[in-house]
C-alpha positions as a Markdown table, in Angstrom:
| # | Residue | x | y | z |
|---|---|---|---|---|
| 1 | Unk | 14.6 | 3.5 | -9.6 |
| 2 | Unk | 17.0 | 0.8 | -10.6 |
| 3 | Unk | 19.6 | 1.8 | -13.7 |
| 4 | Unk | 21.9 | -1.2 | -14.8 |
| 5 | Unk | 25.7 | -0.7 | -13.9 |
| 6 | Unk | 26.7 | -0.5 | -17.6 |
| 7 | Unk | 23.4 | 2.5 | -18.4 |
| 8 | Unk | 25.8 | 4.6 | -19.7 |
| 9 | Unk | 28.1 | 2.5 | -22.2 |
| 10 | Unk | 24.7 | 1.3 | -23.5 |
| 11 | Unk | 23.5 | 5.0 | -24.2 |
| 12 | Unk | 26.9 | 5.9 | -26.0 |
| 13 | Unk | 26.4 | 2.5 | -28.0 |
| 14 | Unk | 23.0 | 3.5 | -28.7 |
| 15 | Unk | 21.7 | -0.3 | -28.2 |
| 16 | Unk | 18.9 | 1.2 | -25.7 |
| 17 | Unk | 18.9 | 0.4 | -22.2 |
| 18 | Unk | 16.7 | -0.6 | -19.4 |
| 19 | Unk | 15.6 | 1.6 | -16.4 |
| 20 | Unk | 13.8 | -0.3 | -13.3 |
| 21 | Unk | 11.0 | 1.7 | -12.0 |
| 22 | Unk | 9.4 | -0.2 | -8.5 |
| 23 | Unk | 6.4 | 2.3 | -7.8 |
| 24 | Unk | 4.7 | 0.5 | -4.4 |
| 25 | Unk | 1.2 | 0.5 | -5.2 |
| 26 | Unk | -0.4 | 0.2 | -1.4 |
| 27 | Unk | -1.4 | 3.6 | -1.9 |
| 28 | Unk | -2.3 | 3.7 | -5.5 |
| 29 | Unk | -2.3 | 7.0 | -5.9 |
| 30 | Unk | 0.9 | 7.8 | -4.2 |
| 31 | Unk | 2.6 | 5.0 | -6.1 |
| 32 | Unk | 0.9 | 6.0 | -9.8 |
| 33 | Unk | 2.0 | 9.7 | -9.0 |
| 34 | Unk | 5.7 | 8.9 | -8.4 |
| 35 | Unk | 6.2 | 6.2 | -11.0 |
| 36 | Unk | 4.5 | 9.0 | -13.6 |
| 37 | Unk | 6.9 | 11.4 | -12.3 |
| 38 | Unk | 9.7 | 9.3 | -12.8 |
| 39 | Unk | 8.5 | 8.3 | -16.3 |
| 40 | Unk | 8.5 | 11.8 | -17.1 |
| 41 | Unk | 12.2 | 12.2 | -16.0 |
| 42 | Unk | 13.2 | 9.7 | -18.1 |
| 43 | Unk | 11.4 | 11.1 | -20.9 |
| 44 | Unk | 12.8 | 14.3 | -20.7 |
| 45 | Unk | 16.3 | 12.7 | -20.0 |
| 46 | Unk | 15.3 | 10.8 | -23.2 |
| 47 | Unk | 14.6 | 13.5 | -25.7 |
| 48 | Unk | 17.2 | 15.8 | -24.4 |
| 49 | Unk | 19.7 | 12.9 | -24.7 |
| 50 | Unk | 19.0 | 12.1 | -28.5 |
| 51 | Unk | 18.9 | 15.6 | -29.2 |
| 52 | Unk | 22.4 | 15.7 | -28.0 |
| 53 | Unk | 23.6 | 13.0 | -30.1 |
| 54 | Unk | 21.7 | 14.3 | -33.0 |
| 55 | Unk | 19.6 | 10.5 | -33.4 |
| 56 | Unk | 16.4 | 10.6 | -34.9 |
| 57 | Unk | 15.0 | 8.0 | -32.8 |
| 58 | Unk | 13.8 | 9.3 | -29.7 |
| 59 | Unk | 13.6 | 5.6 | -27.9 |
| 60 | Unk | 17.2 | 5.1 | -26.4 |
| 61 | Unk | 15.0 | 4.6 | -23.0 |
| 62 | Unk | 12.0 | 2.3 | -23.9 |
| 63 | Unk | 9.6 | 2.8 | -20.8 |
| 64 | Unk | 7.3 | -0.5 | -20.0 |
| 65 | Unk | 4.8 | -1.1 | -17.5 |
| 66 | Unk | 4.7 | -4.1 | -15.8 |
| 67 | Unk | 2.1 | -5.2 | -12.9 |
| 68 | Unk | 3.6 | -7.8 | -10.6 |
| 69 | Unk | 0.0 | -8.6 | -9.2 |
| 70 | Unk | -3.2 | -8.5 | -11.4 |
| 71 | Unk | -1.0 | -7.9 | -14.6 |
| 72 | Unk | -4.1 | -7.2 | -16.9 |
| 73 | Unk | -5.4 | -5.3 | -14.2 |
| 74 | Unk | -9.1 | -7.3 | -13.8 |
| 75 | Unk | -11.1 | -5.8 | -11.1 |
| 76 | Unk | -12.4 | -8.9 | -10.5 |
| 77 | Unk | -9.4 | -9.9 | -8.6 |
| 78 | Unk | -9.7 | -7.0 | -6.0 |
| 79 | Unk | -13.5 | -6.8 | -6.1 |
| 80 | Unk | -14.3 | -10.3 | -5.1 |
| 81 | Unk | -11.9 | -10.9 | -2.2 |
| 82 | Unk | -13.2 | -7.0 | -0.6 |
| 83 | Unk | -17.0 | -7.9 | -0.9 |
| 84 | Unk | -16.5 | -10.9 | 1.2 |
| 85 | Unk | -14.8 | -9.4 | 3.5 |
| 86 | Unk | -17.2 | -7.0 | 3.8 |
| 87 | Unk | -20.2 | -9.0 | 4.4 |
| 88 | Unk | -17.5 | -11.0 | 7.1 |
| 89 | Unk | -17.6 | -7.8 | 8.6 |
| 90 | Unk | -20.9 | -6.9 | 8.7 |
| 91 | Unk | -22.1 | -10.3 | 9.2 |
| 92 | Unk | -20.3 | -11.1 | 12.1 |
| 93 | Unk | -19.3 | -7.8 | 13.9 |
| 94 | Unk | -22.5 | -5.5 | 13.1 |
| 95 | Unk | -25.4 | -7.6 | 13.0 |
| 96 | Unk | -24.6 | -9.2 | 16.4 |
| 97 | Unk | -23.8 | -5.7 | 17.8 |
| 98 | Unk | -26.8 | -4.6 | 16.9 |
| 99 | Unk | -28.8 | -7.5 | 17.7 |
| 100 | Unk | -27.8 | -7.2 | 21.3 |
| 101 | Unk | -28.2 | -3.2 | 20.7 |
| 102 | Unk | -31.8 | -3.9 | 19.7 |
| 103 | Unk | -32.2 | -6.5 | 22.8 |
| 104 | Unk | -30.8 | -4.1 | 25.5 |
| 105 | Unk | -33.3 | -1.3 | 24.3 |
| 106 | Unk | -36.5 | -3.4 | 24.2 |
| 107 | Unk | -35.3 | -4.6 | 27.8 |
| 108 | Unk | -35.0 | -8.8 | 26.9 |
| 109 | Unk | -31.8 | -8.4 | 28.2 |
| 110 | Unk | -32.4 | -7.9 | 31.9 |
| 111 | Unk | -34.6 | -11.3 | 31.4 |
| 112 | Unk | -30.5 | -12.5 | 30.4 |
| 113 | Unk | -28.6 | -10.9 | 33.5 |
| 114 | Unk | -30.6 | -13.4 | 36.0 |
| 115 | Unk | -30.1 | -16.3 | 33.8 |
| 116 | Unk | -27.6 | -18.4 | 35.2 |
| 117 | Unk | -25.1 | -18.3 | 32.3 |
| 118 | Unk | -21.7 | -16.1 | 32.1 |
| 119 | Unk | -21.4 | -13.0 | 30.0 |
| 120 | Unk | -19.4 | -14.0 | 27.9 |
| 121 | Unk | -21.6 | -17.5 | 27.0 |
| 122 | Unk | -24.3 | -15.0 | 26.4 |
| 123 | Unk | -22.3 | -13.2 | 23.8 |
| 124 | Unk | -20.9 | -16.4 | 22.2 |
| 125 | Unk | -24.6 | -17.7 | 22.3 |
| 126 | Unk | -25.5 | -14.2 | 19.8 |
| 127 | Unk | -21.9 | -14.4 | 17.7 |
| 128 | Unk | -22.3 | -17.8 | 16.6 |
| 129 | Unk | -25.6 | -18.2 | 14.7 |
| 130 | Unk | -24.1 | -15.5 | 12.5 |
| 131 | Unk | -20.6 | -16.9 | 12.1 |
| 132 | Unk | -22.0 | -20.1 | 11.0 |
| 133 | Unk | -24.4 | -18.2 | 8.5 |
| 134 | Unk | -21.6 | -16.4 | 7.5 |
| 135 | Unk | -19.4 | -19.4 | 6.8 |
| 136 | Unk | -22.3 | -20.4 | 4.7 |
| 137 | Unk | -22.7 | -17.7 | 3.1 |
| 138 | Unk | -18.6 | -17.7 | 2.2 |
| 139 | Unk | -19.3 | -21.3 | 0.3 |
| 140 | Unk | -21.6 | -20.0 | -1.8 |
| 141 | Unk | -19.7 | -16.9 | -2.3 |
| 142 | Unk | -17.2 | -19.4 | -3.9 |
| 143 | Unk | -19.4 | -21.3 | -5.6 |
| 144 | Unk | -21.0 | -17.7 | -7.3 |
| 145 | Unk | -17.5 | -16.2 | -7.8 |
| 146 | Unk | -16.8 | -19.8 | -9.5 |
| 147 | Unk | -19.7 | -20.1 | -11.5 |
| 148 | Unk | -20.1 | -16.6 | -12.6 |
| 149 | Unk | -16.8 | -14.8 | -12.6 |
| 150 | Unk | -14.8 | -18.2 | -13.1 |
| 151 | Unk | -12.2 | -17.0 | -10.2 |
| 152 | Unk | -11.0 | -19.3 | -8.1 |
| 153 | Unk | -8.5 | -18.7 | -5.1 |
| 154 | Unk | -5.1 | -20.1 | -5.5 |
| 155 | Unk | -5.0 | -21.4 | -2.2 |
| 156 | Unk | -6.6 | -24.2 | -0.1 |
| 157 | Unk | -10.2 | -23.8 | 0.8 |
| 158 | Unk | -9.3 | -24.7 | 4.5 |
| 159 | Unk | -6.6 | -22.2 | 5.3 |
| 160 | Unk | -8.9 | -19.5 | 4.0 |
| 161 | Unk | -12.0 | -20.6 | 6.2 |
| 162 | Unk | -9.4 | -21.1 | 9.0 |
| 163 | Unk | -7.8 | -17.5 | 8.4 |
| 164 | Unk | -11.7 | -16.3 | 8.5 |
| 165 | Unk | -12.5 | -17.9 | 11.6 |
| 166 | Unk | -9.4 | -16.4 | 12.9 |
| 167 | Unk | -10.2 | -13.1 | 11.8 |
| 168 | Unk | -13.7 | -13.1 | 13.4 |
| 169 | Unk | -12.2 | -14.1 | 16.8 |
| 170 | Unk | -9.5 | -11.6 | 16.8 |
| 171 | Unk | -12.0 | -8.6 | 15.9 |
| 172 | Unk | -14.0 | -9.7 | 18.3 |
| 173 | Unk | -11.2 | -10.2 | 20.8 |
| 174 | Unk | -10.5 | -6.8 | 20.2 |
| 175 | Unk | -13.4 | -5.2 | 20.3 |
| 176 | Unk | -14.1 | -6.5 | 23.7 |
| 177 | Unk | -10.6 | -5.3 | 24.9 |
| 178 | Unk | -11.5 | -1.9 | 23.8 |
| 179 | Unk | -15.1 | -1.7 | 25.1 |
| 180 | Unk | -14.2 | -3.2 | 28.0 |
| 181 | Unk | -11.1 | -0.6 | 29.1 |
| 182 | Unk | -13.1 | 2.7 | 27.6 |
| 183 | Unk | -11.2 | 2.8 | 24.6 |
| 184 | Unk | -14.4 | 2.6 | 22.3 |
């Protein structure tokens, strides 16, 4: 809660004033409860103050909400991003787990352990058929969410496909790391 330094010469005035409430949102509902509670406070500090000095106007505290990201809150705007993360995810973590899942069960996989090719080429050779489908599948994501939804990032195409890419080789990175020291 912000209050200016000169809140209470502009109550005895009675021009109004403003009160700064910065309610962090990461946690919606964390952030919604405290900002309500705060609100309320001020409402109650509100009516009991114009009570006091006998106004009839009970609005010496005006109380706006203002968001600083998605102001008219549009769902598009978190919807869009989250679903193609999503299928990043499941494109390019699950799907390959389970494809080498399904391999190892049906026993194909022995056929790869004689093979005269590393581990790890093996596992790039499974993960990249389904990154390239997925960075397909991204450009027409942005050509749907374009066409349809007329939502366009703000950004440049090629530090968002770069940031992706990134993001698939550090989840896989990781992953790896995990399985391979018996976190996972």
């Amino acid at each position: 809660m912000d209050m200016p330094s000169n809140f209470e010469q502009d109550i005895i005035s009675g021009d109004g004033t403003k009160v700064k409430i910065l309610a962090n949102a990461v946690n919606g509902l964390k952030g919604a409860l405290g900002g309500s509670y705060l609100g309320s406070i001020i409402n109650d500090f509100n009516s009991e103050l114009s009570s006091n000095i006998g106004l009839w106007s009970p609005s010496i505290i005006n109380i706006s909400v203002q968001n600083r990201y998605n102001q008219y809150l549009d769902y598009r705007i978190y919807m869009i991003p989250a679903l193609m993360v999503i299928l990043l995810i499941l494109l390019c973590r699950l799907l390959p787990a389970l494809n080498i899942v399904l391999e190892k069960e049906s026993d194909t996989i022995e056929h790869m352990n004689v093979a005269p090719i590393s581990k790890t080429t093996f596992i790039f050779a499974k993960l990249i058929p389904y990154w390239v489908i997925w960075l397909i599948l991204l450009t027409i994501c942005f050509v749907i969410s374009w066409t349809v939804y007329n939502f366009v990032p703000q950004g440049s195409f090629i530090v968002i496909y770069a940031a992706a890419v990134l993001f698939i080789l550090i989840i896989n990175i990781l992953v790896k790391y995990m399985c391979k020291n018996g976190v996972v």
